[in-house]
N, C-alpha and C positions, 0 to 999 in steps of 0.2 A: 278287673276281676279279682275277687277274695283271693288271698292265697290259701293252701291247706298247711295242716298243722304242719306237718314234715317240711312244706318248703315254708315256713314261717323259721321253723328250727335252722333251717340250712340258711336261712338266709340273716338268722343272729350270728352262728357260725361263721357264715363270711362277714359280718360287720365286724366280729371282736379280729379275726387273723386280719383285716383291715388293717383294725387300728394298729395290732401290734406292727406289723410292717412298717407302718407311719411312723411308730415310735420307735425304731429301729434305724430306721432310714434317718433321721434328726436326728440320732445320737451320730450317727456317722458321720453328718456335712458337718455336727459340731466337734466330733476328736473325744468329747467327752461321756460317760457313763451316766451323771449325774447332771439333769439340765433343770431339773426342778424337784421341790422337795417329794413327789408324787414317786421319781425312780427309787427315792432310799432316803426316809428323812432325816435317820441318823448318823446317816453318812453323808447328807448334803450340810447337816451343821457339824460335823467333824471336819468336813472341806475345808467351810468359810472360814473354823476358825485358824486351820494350818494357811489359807491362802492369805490373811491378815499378818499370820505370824511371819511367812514369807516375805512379804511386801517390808513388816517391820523390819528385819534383818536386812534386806536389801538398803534400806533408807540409814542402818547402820553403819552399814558395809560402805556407803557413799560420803560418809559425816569421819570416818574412820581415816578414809582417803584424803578428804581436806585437811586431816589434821595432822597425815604425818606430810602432807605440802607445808601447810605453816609450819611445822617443824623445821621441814627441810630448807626455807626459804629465810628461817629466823638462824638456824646456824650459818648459814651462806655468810648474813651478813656480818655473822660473829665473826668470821674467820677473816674476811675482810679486813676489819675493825683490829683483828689478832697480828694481820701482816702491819698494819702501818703503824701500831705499839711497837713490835720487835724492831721497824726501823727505827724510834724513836728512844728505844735503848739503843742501840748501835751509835747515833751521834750523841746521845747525852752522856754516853763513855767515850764517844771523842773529844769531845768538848773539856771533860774531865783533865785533860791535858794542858799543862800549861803554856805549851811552845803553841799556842793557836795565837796570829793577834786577831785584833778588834775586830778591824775586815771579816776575816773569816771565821770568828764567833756569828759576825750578823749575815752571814749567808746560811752556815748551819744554824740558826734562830729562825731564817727565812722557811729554810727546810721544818723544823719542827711545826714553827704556823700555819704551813701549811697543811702539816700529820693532823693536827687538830680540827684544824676546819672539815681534813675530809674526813673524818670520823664522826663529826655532826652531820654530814651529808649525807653519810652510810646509816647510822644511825636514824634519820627520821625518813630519810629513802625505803626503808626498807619495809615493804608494807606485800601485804597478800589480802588482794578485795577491796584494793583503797584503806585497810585498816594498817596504820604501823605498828612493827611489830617492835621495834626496839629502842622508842622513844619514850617509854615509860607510858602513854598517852592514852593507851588502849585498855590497860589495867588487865582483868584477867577474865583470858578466853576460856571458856568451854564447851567440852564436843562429847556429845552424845555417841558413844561407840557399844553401846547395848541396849537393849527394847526392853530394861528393866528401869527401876528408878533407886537406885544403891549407887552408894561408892564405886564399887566394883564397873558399871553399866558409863562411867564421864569419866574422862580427862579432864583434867585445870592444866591450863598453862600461863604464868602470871608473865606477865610480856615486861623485861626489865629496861631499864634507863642508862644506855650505853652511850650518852653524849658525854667529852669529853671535861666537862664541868661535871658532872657524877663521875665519873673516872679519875677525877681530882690531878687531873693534866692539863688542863685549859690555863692559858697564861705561862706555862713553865718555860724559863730563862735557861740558856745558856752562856750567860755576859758573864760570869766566870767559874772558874775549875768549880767551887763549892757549892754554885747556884747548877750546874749542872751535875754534882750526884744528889741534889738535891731531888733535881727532874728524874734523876733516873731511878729512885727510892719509890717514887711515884709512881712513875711510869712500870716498875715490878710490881708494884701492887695493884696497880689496875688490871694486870695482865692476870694475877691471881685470880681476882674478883671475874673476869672474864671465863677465865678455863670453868673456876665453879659452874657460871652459868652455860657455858657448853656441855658440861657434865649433864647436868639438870635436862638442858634439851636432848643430849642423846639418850639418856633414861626415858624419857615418856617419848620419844621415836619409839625404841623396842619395844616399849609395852604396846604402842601403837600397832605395830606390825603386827605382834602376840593376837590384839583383837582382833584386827583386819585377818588374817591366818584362821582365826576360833569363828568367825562368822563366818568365813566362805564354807568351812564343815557345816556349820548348821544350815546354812542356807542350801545346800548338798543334798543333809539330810529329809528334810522338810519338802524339799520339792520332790524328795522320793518317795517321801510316806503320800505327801497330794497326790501324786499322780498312779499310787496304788490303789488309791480311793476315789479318783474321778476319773482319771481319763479310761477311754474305753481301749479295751482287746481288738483292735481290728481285725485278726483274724476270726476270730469268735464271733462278732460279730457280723461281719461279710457272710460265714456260712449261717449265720440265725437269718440274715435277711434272705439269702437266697434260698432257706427252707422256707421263709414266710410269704415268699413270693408266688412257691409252688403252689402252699396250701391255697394260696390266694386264689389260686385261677383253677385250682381243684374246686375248691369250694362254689366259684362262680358257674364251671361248667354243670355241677353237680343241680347248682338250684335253679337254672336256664331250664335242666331235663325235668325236672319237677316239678315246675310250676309253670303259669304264661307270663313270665313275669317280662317287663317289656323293655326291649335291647337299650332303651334310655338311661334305664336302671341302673344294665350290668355296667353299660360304659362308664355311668358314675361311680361307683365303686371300683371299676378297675384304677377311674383318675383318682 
């Protein structure tokens, strides 16, 4: 049977407070205000591009993290490397002494051979990710610790050559008083040459941390401006649906008394 104009109007009525229900109700099961560009388009493209900027800084904030590891992991093995120099001044100033004999020149010789060998073990041991960090081998790493592309946005860290042959210790004698301040002349200046590059890596630590510290604000920030712009008010929401539910069934009852319209209908519309 035709409906009449009034329940034609009532029953547009209930199709629009339908839908908005419907769109109501899906912003809810989603958390969000904005599920397509139809809610707010210029707020669905101010989303995307804070929730992009978000993600960048996050993938910052992760590259940030690796790098003060390699840092921490390449001084590790400096200090290492730092311990078995100081013991290698220690005997190459005992040695220095002339009341040592032969014998025990070639035990403290034994000792020093062995400082050397394991400072090339420490030295090409010393890796983060299978890459070594202190074998000169790797050349120079860089980490992305900002979502720009500046200076400012990378780290370099040039990964140095702490084997004992570049340390100009490798082979150093103690078979007499002379040849042992000889070792030990050397062995001060590798120590030198060391501390610099300890220096070097605890400076780009700190800066490291400085950025790792500067991301997690922005990254703070950013997911607070997002989520002023997407995600939904649930209490505001909850009471918009539970007004859009009344009109709903306001509306259904309204156009049931107004017209013959047939209970197939209303059930659809109520689902």
């Amino acid at each position: 049977m035709p409906l009449s104009g009034v329940a034609e109007g009532s029953l547009t009525s209930l199709q629009k407070a339908n839908k908005k229900t419907q769109s109501i109700m899906a912003k809810i099961a989603a958390g969000h205000r904005l599920n397509s560009a139809m809610d707010d388009a210029a707020g669905m493209a101010v989303s995307i591009n804070l929730d992009a900027e978000l993600r960048s800084l996050h993938q910052a904030g992760n590259n940030t993290v690796q790098a003060i590891s390699v840092m921490r992991t390449a001084e590790g093995g400096m200090a290492t490397i730092g311990d078995s120099l100081m013991r290698m001044s220690e005997l190459s100033v005992m040695a220095g002494s002339s009341t040592y004999s032969d014998s025990q020149r070639a035990m403290i010789q034994t000792e020093i051979d062995g400082l050397s060998q394991q400072i090339d073990q420490v030295a090409g041991g010393t890796e983060y990710n299978g890459r070594p960090l202190l074998d000169g081998s790797s050349g120079q790493l860089t980490f992305q610790v900002g979502t720009g592309n500046t200076p400012a946005d990378q780290i370099e860290f040039e990964t140095p050559d702490l084997s004992a042959a570049t340390l100009g210790i490798d082979g150093g004698s103690v078979a007499t008083p002379a040849a042992a301040g000889s070792l030990n002349d050397a062995v001060h200046a590798a120590m030198d040459t060391l501390h610099t590059m300890r220096a070097d890596v605890g400076a780009k630590m700190n800066v490291a941390e400085t950025a790792a510290n500067g991301l997690a604000t922005a990254m703070e920030n950013t997911a607070v401006s997002l989520s002023q712009i997407r995600d939904l008010d649930m209490a505001s929401a909850s009471t918009e649906k539970a007004s859009g539910i009344i009109q709903l069934k306001m509306g259904i009852a309204l156009t049931a008394q107004g017209s013959d319209i047939q209970s197939s209908l209303v059930e659809k519309l109520l689902g």
